[in-house]
VMD Tcl script that builds the backbone (N, CA, C; Angstrom):
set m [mol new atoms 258]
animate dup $m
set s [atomselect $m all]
$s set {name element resname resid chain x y z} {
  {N N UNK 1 A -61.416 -159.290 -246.448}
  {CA C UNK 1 A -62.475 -160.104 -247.026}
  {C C UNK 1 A -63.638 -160.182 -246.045}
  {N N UNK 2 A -64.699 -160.048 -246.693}
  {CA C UNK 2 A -66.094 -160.431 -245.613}
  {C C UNK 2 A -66.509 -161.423 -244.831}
  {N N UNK 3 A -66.888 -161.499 -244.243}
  {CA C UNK 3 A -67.057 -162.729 -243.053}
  {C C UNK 3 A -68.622 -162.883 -242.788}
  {N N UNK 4 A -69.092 -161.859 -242.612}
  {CA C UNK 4 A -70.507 -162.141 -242.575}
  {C C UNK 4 A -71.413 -162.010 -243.617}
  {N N UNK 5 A -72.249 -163.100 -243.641}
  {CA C UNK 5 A -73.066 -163.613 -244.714}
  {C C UNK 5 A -73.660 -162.045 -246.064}
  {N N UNK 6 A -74.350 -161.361 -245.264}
  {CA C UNK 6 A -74.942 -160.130 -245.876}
  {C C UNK 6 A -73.589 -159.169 -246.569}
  {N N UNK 7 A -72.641 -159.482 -246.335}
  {CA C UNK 7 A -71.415 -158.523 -246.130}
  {C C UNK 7 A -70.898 -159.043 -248.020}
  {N N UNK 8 A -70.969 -160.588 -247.490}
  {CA C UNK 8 A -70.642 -161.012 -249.067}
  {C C UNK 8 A -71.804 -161.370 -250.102}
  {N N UNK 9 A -73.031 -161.056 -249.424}
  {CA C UNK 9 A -73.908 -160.880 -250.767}
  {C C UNK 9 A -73.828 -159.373 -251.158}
  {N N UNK 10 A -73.547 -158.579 -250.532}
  {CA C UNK 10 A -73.367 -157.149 -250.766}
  {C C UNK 10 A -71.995 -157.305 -251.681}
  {N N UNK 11 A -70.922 -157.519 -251.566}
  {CA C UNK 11 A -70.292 -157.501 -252.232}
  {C C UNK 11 A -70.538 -158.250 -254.063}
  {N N UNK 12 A -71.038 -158.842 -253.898}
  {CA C UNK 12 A -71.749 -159.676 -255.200}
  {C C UNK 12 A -72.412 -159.096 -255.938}
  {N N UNK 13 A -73.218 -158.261 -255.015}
  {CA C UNK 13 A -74.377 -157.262 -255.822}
  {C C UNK 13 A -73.390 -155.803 -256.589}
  {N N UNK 14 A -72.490 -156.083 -255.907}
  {CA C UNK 14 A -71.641 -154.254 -256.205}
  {C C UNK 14 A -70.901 -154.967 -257.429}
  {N N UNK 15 A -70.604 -155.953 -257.450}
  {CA C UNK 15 A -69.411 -156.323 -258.613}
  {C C UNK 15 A -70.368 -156.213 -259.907}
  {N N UNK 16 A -71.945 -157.027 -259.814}
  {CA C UNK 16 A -72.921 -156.964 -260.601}
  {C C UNK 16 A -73.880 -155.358 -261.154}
  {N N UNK 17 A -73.893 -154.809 -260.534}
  {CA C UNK 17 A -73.763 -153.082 -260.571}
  {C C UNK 17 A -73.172 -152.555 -261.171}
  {N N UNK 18 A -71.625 -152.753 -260.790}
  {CA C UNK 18 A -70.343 -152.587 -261.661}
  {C C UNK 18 A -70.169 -152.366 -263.528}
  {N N UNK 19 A -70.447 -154.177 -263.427}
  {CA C UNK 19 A -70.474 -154.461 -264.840}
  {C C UNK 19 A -72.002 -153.678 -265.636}
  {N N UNK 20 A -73.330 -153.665 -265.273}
  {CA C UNK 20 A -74.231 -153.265 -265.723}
  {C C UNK 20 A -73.795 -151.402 -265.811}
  {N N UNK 21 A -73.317 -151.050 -264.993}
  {CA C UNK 21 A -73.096 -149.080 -264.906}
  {C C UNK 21 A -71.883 -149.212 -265.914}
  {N N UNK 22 A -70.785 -149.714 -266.124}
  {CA C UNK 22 A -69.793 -149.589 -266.815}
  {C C UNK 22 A -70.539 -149.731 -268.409}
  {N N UNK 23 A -71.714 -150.601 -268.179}
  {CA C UNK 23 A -71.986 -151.152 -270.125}
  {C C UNK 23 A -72.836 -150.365 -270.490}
  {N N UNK 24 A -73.633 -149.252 -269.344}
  {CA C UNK 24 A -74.781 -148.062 -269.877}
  {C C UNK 24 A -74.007 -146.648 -270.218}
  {N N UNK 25 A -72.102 -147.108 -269.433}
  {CA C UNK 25 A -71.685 -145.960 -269.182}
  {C C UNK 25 A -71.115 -145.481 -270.965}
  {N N UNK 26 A -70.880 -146.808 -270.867}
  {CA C UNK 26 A -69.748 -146.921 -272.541}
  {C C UNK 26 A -70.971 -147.184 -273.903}
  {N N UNK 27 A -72.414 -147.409 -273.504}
  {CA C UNK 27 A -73.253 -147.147 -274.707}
  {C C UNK 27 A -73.831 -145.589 -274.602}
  {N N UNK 28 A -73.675 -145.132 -273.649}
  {CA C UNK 28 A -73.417 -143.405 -273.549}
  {C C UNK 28 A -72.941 -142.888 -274.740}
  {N N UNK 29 A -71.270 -143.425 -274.281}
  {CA C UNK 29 A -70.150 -142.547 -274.879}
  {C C UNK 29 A -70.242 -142.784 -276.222}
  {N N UNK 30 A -70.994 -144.403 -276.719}
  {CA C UNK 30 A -70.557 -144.468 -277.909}
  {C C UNK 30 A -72.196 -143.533 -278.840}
  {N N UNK 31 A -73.029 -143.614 -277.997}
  {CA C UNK 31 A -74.255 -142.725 -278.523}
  {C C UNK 31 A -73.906 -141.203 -278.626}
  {N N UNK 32 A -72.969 -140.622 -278.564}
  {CA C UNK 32 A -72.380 -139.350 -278.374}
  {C C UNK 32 A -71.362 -139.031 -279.670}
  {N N UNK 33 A -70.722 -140.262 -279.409}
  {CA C UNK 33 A -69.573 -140.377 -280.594}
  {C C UNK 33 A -70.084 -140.597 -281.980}
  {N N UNK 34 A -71.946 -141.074 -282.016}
  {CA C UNK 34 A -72.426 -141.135 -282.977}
  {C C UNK 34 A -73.126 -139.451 -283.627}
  {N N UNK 35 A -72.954 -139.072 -282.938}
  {CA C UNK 35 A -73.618 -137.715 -283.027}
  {C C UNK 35 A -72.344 -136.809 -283.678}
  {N N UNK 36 A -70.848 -137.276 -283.127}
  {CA C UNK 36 A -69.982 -135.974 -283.995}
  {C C UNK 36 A -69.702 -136.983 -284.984}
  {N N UNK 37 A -69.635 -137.729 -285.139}
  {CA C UNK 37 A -69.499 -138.457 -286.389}
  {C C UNK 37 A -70.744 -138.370 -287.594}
  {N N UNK 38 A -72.288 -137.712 -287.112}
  {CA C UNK 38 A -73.058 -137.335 -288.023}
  {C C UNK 38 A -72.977 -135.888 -288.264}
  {N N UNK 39 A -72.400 -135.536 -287.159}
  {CA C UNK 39 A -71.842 -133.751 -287.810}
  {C C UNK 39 A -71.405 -133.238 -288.759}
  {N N UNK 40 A -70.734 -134.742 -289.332}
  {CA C UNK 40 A -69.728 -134.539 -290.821}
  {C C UNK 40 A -70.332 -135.157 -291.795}
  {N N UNK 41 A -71.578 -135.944 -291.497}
  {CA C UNK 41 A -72.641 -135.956 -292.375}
  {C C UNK 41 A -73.457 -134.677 -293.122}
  {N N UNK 42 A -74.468 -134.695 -292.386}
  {CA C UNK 42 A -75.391 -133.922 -292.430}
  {C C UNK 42 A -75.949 -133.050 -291.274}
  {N N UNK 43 A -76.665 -132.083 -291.641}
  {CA C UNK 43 A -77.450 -131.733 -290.190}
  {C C UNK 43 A -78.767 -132.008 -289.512}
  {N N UNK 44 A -79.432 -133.064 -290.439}
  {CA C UNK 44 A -80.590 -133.703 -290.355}
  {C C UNK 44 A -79.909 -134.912 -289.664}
  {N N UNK 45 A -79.037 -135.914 -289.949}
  {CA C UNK 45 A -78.274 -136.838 -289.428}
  {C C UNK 45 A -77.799 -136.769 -288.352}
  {N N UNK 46 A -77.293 -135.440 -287.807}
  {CA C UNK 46 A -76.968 -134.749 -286.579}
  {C C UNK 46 A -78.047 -134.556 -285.315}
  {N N UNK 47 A -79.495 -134.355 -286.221}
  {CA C UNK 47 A -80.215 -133.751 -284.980}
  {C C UNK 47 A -80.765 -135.255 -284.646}
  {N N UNK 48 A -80.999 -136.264 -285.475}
  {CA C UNK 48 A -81.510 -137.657 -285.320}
  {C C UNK 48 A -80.834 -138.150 -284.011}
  {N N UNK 49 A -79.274 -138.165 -284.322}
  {CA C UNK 49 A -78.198 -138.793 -283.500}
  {C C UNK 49 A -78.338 -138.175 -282.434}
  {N N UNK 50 A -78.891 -137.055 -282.324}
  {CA C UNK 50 A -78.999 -135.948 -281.248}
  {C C UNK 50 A -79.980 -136.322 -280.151}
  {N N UNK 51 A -80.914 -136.809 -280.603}
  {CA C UNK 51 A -82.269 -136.905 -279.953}
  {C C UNK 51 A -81.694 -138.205 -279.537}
  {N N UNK 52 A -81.446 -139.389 -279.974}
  {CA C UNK 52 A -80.813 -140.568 -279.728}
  {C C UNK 52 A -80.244 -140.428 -278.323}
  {N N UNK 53 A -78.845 -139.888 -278.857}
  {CA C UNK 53 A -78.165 -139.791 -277.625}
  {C C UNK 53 A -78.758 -138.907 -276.310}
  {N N UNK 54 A -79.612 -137.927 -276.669}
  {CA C UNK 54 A -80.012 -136.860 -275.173}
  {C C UNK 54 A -81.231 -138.048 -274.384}
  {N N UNK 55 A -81.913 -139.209 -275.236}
  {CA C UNK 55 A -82.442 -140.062 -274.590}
  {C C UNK 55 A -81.401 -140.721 -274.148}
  {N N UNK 56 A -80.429 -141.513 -274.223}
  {CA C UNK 56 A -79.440 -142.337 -273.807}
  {C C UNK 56 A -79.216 -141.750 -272.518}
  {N N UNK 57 A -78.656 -140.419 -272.584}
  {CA C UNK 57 A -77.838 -139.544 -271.340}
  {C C UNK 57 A -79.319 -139.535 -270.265}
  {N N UNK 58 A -79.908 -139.272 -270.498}
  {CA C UNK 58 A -81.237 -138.856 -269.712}
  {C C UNK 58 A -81.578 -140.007 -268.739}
  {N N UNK 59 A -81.610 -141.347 -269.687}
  {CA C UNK 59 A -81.621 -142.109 -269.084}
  {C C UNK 59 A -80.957 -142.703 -267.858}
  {N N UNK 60 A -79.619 -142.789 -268.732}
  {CA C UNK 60 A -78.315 -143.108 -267.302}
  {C C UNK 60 A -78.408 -141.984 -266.320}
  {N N UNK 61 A -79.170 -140.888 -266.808}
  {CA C UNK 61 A -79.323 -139.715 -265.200}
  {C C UNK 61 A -79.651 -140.388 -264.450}
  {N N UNK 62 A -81.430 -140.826 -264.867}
  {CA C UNK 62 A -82.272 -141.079 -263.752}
  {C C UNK 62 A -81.829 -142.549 -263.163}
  {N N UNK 63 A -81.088 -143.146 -263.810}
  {CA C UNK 63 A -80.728 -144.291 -262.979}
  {C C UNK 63 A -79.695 -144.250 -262.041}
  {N N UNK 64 A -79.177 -142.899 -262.037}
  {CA C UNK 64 A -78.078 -142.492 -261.413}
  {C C UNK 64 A -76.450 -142.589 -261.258}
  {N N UNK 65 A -76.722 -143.527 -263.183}
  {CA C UNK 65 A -74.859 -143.942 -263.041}
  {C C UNK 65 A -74.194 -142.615 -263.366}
  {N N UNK 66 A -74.581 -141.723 -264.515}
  {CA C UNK 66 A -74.299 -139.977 -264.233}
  {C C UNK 66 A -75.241 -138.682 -263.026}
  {N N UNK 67 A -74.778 -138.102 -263.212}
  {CA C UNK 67 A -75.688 -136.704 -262.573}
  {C C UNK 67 A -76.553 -136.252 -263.870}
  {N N UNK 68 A -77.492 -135.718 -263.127}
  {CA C UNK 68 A -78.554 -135.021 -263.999}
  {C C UNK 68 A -77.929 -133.763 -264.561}
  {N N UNK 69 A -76.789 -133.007 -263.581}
  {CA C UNK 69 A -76.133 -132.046 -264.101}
  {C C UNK 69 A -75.313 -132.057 -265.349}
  {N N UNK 70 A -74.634 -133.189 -265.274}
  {CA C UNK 70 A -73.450 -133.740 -265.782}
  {C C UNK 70 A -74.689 -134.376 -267.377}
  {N N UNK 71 A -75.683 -135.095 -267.153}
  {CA C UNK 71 A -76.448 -135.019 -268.443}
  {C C UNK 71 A -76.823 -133.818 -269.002}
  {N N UNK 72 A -77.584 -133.203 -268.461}
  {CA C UNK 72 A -77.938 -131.996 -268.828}
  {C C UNK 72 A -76.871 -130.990 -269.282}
  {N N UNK 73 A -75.964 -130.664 -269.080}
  {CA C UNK 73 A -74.448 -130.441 -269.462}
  {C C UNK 73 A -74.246 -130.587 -270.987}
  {N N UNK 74 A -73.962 -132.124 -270.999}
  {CA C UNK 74 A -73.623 -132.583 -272.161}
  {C C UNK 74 A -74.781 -132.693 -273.081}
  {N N UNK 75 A -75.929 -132.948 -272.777}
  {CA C UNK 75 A -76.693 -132.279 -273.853}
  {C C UNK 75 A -77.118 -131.356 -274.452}
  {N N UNK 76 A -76.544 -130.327 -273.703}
  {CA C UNK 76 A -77.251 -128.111 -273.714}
  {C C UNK 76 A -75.353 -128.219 -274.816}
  {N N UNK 77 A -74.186 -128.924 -274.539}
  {CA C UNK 77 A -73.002 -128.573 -275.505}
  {C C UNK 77 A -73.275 -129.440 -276.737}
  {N N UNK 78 A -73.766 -130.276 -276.931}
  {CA C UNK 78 A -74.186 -131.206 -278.040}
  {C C UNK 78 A -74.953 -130.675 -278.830}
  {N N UNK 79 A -75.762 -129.817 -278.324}
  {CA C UNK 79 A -77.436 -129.211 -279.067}
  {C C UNK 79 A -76.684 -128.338 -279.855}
  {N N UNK 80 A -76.273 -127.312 -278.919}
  {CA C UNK 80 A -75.198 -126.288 -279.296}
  {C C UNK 80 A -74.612 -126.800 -280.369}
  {N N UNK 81 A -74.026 -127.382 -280.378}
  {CA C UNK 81 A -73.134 -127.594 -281.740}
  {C C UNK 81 A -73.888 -127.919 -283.093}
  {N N UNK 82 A -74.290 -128.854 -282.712}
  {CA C UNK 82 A -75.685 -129.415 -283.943}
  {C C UNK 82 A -76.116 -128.003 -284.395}
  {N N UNK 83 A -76.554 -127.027 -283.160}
  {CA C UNK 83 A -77.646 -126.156 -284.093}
  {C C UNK 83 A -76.682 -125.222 -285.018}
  {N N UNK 84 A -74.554 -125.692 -284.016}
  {CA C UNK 84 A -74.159 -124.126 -285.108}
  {C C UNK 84 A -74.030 -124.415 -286.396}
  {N N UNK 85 A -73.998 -125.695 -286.894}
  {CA C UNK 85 A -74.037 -126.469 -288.277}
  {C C UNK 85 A -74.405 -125.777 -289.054}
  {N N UNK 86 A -74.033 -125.248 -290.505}
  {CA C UNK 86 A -74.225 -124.346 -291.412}
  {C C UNK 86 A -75.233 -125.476 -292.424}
}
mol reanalyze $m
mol bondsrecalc $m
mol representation Tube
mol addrep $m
């Protein structure tokens, strides 16, 4: 446990970090999950959800709770799919 003053506001700030990266991490996943779930819609419904979510991911890049790789990734396999839609 911390002892010095800065030691346990640091710790305070990481628990608060925590909870905020975990709730951008899981409106990610669920902005993603909206996208194969419009796959079986439509393909107009698909590219909507598409654009949605590649802003979502983009975002959590630059804030750094993912990698830019790791966004960029999952949006170049997402596109992909959307565009193989018949």
């Amino acid at each position: 446990m911390a002892n010095i003053k800065s030691a346990k506001k640091r710790t305070r700030k990481i628990v608060r970090q925590t909870i905020a990266n975990k709730n951008i991490r899981n409106r990610v996943r669920t902005f993603v999950k909206k996208v194969d779930e419009a796959m079986g819609e439509s393909k107009d419904a698909a590219k909507t959800a598409m654009i949605a979510a590649e802003s979502e991911l983009m975002k959590s890049a630059s804030k750094g709770i993912i990698s830019k790789k790791a966004a960029s990734r999952k949006i170049s396999r997402l596109s992909a799919k959307v565009k193989a839609m018949a």
